[in-house]
Jmol script that loads the backbone (N, CA, C; Angstrom):
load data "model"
ATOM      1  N   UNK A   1     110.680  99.474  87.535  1.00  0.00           N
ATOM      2  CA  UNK A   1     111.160 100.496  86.630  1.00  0.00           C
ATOM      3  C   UNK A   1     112.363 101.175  87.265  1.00  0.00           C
ATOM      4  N   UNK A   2     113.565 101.648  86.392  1.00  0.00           N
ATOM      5  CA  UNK A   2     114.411 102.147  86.678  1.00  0.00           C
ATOM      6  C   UNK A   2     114.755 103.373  85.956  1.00  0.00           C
ATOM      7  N   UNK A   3     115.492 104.224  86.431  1.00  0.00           N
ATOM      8  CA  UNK A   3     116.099 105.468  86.373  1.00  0.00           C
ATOM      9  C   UNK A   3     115.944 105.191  85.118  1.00  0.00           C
ATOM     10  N   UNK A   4     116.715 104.004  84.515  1.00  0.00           N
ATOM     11  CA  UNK A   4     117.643 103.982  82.754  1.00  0.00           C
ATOM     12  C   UNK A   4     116.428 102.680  81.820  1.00  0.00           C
ATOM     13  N   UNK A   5     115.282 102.671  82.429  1.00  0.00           N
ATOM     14  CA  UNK A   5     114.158 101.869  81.539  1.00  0.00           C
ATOM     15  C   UNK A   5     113.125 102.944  81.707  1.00  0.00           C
ATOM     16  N   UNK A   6     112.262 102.204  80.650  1.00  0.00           N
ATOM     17  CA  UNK A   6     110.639 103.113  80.395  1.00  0.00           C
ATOM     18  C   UNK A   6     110.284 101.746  80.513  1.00  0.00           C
ATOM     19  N   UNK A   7     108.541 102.154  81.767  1.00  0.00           N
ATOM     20  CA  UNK A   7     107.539 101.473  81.231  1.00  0.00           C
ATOM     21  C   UNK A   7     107.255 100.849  80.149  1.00  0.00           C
ATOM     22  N   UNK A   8     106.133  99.664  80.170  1.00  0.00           N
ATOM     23  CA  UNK A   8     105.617  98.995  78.974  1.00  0.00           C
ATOM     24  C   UNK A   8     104.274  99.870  78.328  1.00  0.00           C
ATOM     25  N   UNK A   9     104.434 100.313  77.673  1.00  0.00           N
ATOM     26  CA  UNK A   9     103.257 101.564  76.488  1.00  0.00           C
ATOM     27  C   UNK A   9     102.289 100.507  77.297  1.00  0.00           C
ATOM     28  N   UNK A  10     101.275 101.356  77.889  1.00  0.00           N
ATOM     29  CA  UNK A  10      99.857 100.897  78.102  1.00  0.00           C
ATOM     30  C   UNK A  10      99.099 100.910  76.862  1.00  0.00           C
ATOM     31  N   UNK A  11      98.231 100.508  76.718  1.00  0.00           N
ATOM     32  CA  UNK A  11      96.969 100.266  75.137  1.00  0.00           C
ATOM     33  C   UNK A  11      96.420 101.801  75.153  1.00  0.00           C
ATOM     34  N   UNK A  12      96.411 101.893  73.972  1.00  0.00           N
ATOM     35  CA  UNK A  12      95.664 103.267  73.451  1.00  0.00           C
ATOM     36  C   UNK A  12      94.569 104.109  74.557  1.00  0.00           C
ATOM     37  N   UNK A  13      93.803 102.983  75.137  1.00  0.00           N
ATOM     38  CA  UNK A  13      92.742 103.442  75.741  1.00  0.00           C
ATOM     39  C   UNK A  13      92.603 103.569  76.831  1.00  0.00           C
ATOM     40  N   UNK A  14      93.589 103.548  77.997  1.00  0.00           N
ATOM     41  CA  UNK A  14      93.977 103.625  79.015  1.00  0.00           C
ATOM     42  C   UNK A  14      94.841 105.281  78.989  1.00  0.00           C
ATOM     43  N   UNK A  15      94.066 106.072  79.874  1.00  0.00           N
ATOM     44  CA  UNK A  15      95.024 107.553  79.998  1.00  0.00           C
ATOM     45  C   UNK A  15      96.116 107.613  80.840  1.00  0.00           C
ATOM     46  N   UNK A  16      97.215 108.342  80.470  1.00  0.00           N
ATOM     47  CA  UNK A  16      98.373 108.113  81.170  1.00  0.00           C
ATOM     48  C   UNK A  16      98.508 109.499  81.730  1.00  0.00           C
ATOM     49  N   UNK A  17      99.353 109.347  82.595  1.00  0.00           N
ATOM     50  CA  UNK A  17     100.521 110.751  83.825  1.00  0.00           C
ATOM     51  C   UNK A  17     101.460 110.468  84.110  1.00  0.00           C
ATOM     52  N   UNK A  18     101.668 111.000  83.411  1.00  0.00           N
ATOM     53  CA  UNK A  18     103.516 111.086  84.257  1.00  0.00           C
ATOM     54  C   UNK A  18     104.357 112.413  84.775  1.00  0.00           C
ATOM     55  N   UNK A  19     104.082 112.341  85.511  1.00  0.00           N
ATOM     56  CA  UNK A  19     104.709 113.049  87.360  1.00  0.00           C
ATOM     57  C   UNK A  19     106.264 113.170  87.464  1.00  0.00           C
ATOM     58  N   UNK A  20     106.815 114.476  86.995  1.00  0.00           N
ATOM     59  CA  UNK A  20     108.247 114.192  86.855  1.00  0.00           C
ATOM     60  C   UNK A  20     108.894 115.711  87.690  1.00  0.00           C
ATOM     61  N   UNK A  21     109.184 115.486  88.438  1.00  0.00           N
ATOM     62  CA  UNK A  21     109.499 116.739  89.540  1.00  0.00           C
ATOM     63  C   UNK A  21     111.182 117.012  90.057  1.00  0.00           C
ATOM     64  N   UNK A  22     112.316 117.251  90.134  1.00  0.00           N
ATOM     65  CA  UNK A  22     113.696 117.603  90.301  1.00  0.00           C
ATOM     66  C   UNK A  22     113.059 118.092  92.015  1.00  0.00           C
ATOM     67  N   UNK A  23     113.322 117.918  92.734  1.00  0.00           N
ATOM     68  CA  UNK A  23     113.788 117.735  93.988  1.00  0.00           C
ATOM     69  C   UNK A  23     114.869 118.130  94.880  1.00  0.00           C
ATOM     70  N   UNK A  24     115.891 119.116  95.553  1.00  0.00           N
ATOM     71  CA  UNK A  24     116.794 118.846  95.615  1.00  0.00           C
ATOM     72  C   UNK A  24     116.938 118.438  97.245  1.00  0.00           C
ATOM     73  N   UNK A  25     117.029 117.355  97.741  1.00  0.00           N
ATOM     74  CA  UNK A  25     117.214 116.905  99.067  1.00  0.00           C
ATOM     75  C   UNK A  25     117.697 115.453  98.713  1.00  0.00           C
ATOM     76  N   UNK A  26     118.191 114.696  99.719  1.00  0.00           N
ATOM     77  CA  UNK A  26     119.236 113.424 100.002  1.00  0.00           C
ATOM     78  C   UNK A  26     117.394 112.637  99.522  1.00  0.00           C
ATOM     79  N   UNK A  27     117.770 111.348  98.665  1.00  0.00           N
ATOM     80  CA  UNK A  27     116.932 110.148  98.401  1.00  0.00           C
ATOM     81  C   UNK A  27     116.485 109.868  99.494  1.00  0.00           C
ATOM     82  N   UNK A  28     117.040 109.110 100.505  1.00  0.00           N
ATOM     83  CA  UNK A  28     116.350 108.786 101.606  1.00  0.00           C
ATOM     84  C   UNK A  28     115.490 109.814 102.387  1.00  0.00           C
ATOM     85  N   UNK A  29     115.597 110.781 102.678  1.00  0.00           N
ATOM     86  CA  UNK A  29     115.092 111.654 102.874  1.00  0.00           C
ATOM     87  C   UNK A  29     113.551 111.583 101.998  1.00  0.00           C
ATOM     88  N   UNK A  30     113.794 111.946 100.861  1.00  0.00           N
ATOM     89  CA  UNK A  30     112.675 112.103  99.804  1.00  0.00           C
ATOM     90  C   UNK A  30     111.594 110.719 100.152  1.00  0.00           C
ATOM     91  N   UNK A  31     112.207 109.913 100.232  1.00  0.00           N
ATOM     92  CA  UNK A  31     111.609 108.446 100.009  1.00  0.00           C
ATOM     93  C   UNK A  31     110.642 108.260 101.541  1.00  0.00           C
ATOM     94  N   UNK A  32     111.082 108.513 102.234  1.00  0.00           N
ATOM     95  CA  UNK A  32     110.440 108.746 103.661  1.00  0.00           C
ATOM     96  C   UNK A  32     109.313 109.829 103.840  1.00  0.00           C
ATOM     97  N   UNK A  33     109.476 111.073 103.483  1.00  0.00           N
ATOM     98  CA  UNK A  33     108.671 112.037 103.096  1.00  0.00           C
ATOM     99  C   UNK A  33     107.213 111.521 102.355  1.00  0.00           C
ATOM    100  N   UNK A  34     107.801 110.787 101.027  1.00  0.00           N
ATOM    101  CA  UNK A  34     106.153 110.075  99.974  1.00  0.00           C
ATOM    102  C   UNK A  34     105.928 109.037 101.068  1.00  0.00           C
ATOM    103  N   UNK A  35     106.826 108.472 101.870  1.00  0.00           N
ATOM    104  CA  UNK A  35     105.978 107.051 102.210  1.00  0.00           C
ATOM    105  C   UNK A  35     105.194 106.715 103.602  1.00  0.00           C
ATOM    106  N   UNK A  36     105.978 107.813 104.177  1.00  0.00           N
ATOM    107  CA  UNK A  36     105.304 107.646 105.950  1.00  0.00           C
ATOM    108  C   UNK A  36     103.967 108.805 105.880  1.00  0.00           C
ATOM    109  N   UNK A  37     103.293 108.324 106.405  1.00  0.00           N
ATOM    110  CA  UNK A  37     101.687 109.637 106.385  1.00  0.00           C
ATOM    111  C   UNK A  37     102.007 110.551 106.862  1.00  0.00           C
ATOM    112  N   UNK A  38     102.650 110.234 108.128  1.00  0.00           N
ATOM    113  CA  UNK A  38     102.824 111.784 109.116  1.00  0.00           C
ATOM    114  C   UNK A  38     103.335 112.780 108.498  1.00  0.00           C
ATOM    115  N   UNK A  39     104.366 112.277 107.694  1.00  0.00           N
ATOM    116  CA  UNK A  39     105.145 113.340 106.583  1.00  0.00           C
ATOM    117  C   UNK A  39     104.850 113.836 105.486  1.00  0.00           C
ATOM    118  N   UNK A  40     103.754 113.183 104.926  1.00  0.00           N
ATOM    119  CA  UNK A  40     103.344 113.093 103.571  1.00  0.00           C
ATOM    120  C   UNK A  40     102.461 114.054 104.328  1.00  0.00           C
ATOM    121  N   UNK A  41     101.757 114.476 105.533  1.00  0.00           N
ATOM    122  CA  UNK A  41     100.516 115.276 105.541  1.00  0.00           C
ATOM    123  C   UNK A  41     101.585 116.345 106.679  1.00  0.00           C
ATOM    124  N   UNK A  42     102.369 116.608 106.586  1.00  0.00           N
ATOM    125  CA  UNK A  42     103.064 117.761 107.238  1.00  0.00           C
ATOM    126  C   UNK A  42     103.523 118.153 105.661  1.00  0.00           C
ATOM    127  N   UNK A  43     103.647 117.890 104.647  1.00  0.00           N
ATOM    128  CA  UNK A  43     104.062 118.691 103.407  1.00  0.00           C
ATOM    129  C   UNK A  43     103.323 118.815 102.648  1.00  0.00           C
ATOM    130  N   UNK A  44     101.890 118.418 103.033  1.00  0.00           N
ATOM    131  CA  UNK A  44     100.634 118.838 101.854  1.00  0.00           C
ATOM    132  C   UNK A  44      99.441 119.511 102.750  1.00  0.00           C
ATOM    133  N   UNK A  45      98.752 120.624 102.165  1.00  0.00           N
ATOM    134  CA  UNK A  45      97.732 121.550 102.793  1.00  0.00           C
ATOM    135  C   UNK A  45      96.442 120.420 102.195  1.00  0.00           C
ATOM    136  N   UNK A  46      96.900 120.026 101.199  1.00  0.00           N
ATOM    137  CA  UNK A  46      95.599 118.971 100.850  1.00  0.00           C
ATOM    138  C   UNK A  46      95.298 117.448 101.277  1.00  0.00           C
ATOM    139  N   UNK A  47      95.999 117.088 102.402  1.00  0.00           N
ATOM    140  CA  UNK A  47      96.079 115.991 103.441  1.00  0.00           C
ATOM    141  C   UNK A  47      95.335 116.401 104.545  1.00  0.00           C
ATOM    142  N   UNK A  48      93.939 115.780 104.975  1.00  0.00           N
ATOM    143  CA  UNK A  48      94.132 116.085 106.406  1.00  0.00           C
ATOM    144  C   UNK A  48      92.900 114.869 107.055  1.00  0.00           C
ATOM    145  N   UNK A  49      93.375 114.761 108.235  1.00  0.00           N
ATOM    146  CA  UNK A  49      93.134 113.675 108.788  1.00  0.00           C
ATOM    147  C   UNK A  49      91.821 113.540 108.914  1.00  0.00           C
ATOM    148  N   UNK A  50      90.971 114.730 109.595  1.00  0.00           N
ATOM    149  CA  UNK A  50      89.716 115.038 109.975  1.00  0.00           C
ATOM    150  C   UNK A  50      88.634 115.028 108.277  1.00  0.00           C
ATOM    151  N   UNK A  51      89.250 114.866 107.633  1.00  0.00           N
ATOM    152  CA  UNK A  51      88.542 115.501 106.123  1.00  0.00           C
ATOM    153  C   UNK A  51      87.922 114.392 105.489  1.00  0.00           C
TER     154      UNK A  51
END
end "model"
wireframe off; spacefill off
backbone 0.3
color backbone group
Protein backbone atom coordinates (compact mmCIF):
# COMPACT_ATOMS: atom_id res chain seq x y z
CA UNK A 1 0.00 0.00 0.00
CA UNK A 2 0.96 3.42 -0.84
CA UNK A 3 0.61 6.98 0.22
CA UNK A 4 -1.68 7.46 -3.28
CA UNK A 5 -3.67 3.70 -3.10
CA UNK A 6 -6.35 2.30 -0.64
CA UNK A 7 -6.46 -1.12 0.51
CA UNK A 8 -8.68 -3.92 -0.96
CA UNK A 9 -12.39 -3.41 1.11
CA UNK A 10 -12.14 -6.44 3.42
CA UNK A 11 -15.78 -8.51 3.46
CA UNK A 12 -18.47 -7.06 5.53
CA UNK A 13 -17.61 -9.25 8.41
CA UNK A 14 -14.25 -8.69 9.20
CA UNK A 15 -13.83 -5.30 11.61
CA UNK A 16 -11.59 -2.73 10.47
CA UNK A 17 -8.96 0.29 12.08
CA UNK A 18 -7.47 2.54 10.67
CA UNK A 19 -4.67 4.36 12.61
CA UNK A 20 -3.98 7.69 11.01
CA UNK A 21 -1.66 10.02 13.11
CA UNK A 22 0.48 13.44 11.48
CA UNK A 23 3.77 13.12 13.11
CA UNK A 24 6.16 15.78 12.73
CA UNK A 25 9.84 14.25 12.68
CA UNK A 26 12.24 13.06 9.53
CA UNK A 27 10.63 9.34 8.05
CA UNK A 28 13.56 7.56 8.88
CA UNK A 29 13.57 8.56 12.10
CA UNK A 30 9.78 7.61 12.54
CA UNK A 31 10.35 4.24 10.83
CA UNK A 32 13.08 3.18 13.32
CA UNK A 33 11.15 4.37 16.34
CA UNK A 34 7.81 1.63 15.21
CA UNK A 35 10.41 -0.93 14.26
CA UNK A 36 13.35 -1.45 16.69
CA UNK A 37 11.87 -2.59 20.39
CA UNK A 38 14.28 -0.63 22.32
CA UNK A 39 12.59 2.40 20.86
CA UNK A 40 9.25 1.37 20.48
CA UNK A 41 9.41 0.71 24.50
CA UNK A 42 11.37 4.02 25.35
CA UNK A 43 8.14 5.86 23.71
CA UNK A 44 5.37 3.80 25.21
CA UNK A 45 4.47 3.60 29.19
CA UNK A 46 2.47 0.54 27.92
CA UNK A 47 5.63 -1.58 26.76
CA UNK A 48 7.49 -3.24 29.28
CA UNK A 49 9.76 -5.95 29.31
CA UNK A 50 9.17 -7.50 32.80
CA UNK A 51 5.17 -7.49 32.15
Amino acid sequence: MTALTQPAAAPASYPELVWTRLIAAPRDKLFKAWTQPELLMQGSATFRRDA
